[in-house]
C-alpha positions as a Python dict, from the first residue, in 0.01 Angstrom:
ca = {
    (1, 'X'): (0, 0, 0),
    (2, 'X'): (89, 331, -71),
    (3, 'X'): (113, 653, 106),
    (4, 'X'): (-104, 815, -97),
    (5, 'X'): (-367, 498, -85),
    (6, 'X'): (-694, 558, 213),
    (7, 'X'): (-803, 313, 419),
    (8, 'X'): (-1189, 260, 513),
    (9, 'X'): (-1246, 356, 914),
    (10, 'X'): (-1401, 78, 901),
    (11, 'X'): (-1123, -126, 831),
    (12, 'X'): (-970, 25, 1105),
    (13, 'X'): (-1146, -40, 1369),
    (14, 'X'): (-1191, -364, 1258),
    (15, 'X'): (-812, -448, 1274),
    (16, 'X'): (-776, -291, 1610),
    (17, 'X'): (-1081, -474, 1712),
    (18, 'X'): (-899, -841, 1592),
    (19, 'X'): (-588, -707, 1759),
    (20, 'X'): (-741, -643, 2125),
    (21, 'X'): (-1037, -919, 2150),
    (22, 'X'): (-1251, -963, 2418),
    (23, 'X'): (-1252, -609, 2709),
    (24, 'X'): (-922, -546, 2547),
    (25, 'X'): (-1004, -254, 2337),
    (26, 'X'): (-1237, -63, 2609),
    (27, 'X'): (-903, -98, 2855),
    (28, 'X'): (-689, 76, 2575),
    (29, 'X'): (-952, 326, 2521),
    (30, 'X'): (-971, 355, 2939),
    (31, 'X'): (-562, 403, 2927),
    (32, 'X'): (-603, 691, 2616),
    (33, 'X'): (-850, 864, 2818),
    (34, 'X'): (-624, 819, 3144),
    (35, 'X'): (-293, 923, 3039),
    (36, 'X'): (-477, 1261, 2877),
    (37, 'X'): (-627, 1364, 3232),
    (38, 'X'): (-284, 1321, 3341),
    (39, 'X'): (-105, 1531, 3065),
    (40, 'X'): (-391, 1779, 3126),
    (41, 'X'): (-333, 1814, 3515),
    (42, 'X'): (44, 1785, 3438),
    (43, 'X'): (-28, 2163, 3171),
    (44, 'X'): (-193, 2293, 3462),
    (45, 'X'): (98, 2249, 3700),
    (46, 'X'): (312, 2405, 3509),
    (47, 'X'): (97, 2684, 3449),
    (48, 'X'): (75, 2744, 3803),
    (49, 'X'): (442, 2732, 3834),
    (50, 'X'): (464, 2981, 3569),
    (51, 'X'): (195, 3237, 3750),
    (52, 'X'): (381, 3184, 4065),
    (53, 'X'): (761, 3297, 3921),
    (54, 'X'): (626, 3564, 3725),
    (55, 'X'): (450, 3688, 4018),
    (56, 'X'): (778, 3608, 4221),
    (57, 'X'): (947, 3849, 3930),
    (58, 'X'): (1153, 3567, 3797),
    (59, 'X'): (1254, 3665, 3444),
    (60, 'X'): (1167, 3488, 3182),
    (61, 'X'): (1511, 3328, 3089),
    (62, 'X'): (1546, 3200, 3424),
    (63, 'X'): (1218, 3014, 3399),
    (64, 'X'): (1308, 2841, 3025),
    (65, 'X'): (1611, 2739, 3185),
    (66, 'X'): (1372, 2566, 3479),
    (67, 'X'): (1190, 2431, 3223),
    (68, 'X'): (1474, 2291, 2986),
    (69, 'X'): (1339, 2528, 2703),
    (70, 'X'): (1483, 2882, 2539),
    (71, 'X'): (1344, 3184, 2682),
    (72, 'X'): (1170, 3288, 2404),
    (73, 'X'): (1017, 2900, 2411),
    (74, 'X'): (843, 2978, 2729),
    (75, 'X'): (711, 3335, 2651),
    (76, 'X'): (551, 3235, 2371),
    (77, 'X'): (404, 2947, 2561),
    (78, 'X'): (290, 3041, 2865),
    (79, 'X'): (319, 3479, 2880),
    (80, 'X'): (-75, 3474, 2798),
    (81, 'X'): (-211, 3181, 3058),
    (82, 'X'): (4, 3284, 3316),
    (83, 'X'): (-149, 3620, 3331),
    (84, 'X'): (-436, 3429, 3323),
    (85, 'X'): (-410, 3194, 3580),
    (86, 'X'): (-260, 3493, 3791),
    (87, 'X'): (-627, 3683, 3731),
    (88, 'X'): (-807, 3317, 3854),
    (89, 'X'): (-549, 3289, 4142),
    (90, 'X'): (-684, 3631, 4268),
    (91, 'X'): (-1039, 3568, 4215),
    (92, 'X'): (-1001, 3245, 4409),
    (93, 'X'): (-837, 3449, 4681),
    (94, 'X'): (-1187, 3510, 4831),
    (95, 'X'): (-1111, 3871, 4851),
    (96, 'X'): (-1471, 3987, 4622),
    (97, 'X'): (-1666, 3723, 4745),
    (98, 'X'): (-1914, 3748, 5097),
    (99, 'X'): (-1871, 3436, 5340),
    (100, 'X'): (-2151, 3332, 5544),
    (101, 'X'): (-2175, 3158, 5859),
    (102, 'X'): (-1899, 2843, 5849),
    (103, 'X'): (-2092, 2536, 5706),
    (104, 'X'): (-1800, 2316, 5928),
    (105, 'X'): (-1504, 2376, 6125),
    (106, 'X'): (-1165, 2169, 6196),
    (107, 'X'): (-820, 2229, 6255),
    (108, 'X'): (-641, 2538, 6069),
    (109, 'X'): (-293, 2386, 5927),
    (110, 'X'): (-221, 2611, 5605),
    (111, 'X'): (-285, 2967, 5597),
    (112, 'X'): (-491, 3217, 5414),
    (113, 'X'): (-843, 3214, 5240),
    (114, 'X'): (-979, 3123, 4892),
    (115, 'X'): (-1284, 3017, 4750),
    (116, 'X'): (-1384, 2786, 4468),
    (117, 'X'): (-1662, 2483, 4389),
    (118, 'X'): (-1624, 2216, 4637),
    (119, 'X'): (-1532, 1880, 4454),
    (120, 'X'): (-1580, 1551, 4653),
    (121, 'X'): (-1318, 1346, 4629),
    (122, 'X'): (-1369, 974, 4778),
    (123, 'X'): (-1053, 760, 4615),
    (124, 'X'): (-842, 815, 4290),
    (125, 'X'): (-1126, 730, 4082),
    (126, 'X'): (-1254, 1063, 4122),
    (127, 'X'): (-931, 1252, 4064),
    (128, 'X'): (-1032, 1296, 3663),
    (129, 'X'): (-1341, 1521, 3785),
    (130, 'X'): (-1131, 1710, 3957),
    (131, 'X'): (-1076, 2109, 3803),
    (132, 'X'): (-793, 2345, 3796),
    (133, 'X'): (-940, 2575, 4094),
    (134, 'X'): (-1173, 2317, 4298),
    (135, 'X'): (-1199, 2303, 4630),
    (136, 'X'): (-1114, 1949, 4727),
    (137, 'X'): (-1325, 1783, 4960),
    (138, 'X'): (-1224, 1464, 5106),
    (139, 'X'): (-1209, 1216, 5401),
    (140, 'X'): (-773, 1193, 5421),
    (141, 'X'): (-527, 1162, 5125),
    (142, 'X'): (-234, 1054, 5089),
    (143, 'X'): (123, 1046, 4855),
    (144, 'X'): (-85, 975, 4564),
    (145, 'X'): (-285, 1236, 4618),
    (146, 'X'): (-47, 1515, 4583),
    (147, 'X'): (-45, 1594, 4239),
    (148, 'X'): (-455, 1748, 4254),
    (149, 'X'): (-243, 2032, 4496),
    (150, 'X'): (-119, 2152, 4273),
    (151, 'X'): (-475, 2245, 4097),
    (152, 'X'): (-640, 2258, 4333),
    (153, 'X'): (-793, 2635, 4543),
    (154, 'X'): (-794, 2462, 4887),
    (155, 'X'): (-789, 2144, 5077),
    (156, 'X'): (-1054, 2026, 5365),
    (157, 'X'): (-988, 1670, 5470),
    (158, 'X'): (-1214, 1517, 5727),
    (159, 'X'): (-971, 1360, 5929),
    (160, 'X'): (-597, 1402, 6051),
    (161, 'X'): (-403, 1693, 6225),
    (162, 'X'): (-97, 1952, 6185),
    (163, 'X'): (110, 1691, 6040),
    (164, 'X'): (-82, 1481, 5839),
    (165, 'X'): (-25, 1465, 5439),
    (166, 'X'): (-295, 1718, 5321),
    (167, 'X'): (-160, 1982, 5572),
    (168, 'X'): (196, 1908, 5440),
    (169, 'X'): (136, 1923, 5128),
    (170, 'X'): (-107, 2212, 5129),
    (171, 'X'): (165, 2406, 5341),
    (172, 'X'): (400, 2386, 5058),
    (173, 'X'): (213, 2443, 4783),
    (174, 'X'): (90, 2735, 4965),
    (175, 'X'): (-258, 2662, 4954),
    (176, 'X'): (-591, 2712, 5272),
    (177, 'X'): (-676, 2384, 5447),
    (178, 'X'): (-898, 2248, 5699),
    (179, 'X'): (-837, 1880, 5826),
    (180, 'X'): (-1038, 1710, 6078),
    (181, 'X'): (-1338, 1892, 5959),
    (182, 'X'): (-1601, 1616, 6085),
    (183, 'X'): (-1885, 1581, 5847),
    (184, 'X'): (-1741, 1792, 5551),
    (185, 'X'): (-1809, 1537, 5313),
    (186, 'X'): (-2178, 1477, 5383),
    (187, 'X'): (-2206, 1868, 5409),
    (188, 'X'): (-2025, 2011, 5126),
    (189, 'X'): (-2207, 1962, 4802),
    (190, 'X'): (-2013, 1935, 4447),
    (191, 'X'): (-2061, 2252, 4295),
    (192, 'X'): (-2109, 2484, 4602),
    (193, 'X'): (-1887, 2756, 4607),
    (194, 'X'): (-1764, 2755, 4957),
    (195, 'X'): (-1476, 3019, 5153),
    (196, 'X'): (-1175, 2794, 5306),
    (197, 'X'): (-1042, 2990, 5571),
    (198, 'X'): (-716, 2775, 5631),
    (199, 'X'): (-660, 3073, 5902),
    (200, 'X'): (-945, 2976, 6101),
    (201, 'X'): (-1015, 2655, 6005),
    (202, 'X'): (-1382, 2786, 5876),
    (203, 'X'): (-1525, 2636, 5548),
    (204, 'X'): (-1767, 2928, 5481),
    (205, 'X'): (-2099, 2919, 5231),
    (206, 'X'): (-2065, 3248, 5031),
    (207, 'X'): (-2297, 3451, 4859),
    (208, 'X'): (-2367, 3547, 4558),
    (209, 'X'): (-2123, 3789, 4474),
    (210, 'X'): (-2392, 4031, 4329),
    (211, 'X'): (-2574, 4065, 4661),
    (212, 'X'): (-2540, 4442, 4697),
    (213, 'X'): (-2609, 4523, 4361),
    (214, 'X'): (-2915, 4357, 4373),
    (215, 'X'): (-3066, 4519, 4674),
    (216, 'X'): (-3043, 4814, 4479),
    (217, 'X'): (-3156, 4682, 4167),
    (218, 'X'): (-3507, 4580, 4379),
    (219, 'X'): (-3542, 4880, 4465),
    (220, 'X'): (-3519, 5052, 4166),
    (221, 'X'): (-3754, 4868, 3980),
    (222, 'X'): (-3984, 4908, 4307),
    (223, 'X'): (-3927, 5275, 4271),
    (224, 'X'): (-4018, 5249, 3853),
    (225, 'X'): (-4352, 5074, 3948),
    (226, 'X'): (-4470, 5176, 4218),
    (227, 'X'): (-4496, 5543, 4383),
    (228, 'X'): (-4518, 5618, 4777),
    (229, 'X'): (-4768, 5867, 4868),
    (230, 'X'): (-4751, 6115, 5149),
    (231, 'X'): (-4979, 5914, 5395),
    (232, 'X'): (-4776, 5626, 5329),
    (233, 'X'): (-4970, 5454, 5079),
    (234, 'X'): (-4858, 5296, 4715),
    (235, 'X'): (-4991, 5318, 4389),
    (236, 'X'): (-4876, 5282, 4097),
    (237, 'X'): (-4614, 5495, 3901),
    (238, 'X'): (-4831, 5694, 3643),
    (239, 'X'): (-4423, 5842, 3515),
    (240, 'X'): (-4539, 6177, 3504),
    (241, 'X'): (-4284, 6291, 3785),
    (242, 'X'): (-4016, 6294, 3495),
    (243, 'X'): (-3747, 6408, 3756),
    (244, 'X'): (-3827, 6093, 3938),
    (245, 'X'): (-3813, 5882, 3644),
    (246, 'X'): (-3433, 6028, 3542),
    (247, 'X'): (-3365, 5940, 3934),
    (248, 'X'): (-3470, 5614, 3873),
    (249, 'X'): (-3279, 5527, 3549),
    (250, 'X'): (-2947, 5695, 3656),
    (251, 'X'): (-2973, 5479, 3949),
    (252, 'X'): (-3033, 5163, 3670),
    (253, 'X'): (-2737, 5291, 3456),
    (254, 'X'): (-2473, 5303, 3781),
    (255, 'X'): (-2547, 4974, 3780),
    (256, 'X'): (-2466, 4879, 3497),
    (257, 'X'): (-2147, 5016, 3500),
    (258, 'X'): (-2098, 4782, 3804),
    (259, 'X'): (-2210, 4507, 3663),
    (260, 'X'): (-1901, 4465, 3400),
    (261, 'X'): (-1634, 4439, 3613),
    (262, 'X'): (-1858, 4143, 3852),
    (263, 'X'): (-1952, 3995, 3475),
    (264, 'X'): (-1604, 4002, 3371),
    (265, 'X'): (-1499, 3804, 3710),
    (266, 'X'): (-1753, 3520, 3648),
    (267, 'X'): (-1622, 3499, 3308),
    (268, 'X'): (-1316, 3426, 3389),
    (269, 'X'): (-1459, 3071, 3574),
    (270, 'X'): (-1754, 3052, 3339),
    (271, 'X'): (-1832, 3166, 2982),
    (272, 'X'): (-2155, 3179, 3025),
    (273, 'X'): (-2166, 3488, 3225),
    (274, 'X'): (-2014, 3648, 2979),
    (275, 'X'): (-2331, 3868, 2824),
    (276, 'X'): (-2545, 3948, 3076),
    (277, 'X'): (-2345, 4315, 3141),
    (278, 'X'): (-2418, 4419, 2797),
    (279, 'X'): (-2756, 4253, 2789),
    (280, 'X'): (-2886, 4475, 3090),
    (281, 'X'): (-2713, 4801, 2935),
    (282, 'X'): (-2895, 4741, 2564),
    (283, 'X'): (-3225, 4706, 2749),
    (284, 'X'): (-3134, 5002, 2939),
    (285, 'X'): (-3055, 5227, 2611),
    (286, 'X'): (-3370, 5060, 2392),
    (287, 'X'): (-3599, 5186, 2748),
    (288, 'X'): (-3582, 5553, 2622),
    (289, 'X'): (-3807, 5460, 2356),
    (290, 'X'): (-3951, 5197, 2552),
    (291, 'X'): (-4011, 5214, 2900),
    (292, 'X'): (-4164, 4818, 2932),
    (293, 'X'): (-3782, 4730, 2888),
    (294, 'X'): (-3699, 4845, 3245),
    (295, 'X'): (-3912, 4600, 3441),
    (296, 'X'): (-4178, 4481, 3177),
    (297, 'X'): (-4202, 4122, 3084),
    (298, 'X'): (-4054, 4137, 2764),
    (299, 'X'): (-3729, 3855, 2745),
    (300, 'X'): (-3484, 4132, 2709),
    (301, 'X'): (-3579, 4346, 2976),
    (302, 'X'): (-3369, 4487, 3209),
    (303, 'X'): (-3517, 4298, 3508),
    (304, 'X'): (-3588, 4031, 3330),
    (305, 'X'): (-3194, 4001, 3237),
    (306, 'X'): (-3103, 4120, 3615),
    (307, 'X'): (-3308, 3811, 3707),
    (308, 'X'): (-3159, 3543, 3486),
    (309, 'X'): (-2806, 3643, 3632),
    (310, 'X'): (-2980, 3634, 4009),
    (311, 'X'): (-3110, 3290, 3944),
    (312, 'X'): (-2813, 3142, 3730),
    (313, 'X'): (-2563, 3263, 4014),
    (314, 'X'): (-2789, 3095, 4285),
    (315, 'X'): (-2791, 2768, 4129),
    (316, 'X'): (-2417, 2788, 4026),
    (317, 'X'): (-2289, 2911, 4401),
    (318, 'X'): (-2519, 2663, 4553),
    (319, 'X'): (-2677, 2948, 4751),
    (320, 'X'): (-3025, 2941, 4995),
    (321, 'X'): (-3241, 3104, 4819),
    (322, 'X'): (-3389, 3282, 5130),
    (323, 'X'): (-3043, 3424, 5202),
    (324, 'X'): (-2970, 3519, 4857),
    (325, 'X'): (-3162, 3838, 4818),
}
């Protein structure tokens, strides 16, 4: 045969299918999809280590030579994602986000606070789930464990103490953890953006990170609908107080402005939070010739946007609704 000569896929498959009988060929496909998880956590580690020296001002010709690559080899691999990972490491930090009262306590054995989804973690089976960023939530780990540290925004173990492995490890790769936090596993939900106060030893539920924007927001679009009178009473908001109404929608347009940098933040963990800002500012801009775009019922309303980011942040922080307001 040729190089220029095709072969069927379905020849293919059928060779490789006569070459590993029997379970053979789902192990090989098993291994494939194994050793890329692992090439894909090792990426991240490096990436990390690349955030870290830049932040740590280490030129970049000292870190190709870390790497066994030229300097220009590393700057054009990793300049952009490690300015990245840099903006992720200080979202993570906790610093924008609001923690709540701790959802479990345990022993403080690695310093300082970030935030991220908790990920359960029961054996090494579920190390492929886990995500550069996560929160890992286990009952103990151990030397095999070590590599997710590297990923990984904080550690809360449910057993062991100042010297066990997690609070090792955690120490030097300078991440929060909590060990002996009794009942973390059954309390923690995947998904649930939680506060690890390694500090404290506090794993904190946090809030949606819009909170005081929205209080305003509620009232605004109170204040559009609805007018007080001077015994007290409401009725509704007949817009001929045209001083009130430029109140009102200077109030709605602060907002907006406010609402880019917070969409810009979720962004950077989520794509899909990327339109909402501009959503909320066209609906804002088509209300001067159509008022029913502030708080009508129209799909691209202003409220109606401002309440498709309310309810897509509840469900993605995990959040109590009755606290969320």
């Amino acid at each position: 045969m040729t190089h220029a000569e095709t072969v069927p896929l379905g020849e293919v498959i059928a060779a490789i299918e006569r070459a590993y009988p029997e379970n053979r060929l789902d192990q090989l496909a098993a291994a494939v999809t194994h050793a890329a998880h692992w090439l894909w956590v090792a990426e991240r580690l490096l990436e990390r280590f690349v955030a870290r020296a830049r932040q740590a001002r280490l030129p970049w010709a000292e870190i190709g030579t870390r790497l066994g690559v030229s300097k220009q080899a590393a700057q054009q691999r990793f300049a952009e994602r490690s300015a990245a990972t840099a903006q992720r490491a200080a979202w993570q930090t906790g610093a924008d986000m609001m923690p709540e009262a701790p959802l479990v306590t345990g022993v403080p054995c690695s310093n300082g606070v970030a935030a991220g989804p908790a990920r359960l973690v029961r054996s090494v089976d579920d190390f492929a789930a886990v995500r550069a960023g996560d929160v890992i939530v286990c009952r103990t780990t151990d030397p095999s464990w070590t590599v997710l540290f590297g990923i990984a925004a904080a550690v809360v173990t449910e057993t062991g103490g100042m010297l066990c492995h997690a609070a090792i490890v955690a120490r030097e790769y300078g991440i929060p953890a909590v060990v002996a936090a009794e009942g973390a596993m059954d309390t923690l939900a995947n998904h649930r953006m939680v506060s690890v106060d390694g500090t404290r030893g506090h794993v904190n539920a946090v809030c949606a990170p819009h909170r005081p924007l929205n209080a305003r927001l509620v009232q605004a679009c109170t204040d559009w609908q609805l007018t007080i009178l001077p015994d007290g009473s409401m009725q509704e908001n007949d817009h001929e107080d045209a001083s009130h109404d430029r109140r009102i929608v200077a109030e709605l347009a602060s907002l907006a402005k406010e609402l880019t940098p917070l969409t810009t933040r979720l962004t950077e963990r989520l794509t899909r939070f990327s339109d909402y800002d501009t959503r909320f500012a066209t609906a804002l801009t088509s209300a001067a010739d159509d008022p029913e775009m502030i708080t009508g019922t129209k799909p691209q309303s202003a409220h109606r946007v401002w309440f498709e980011l309310h309810e897509d942040l509840i469900a993605t922080l995990g959040i109590d609704r009755a606290s969320s307001s």
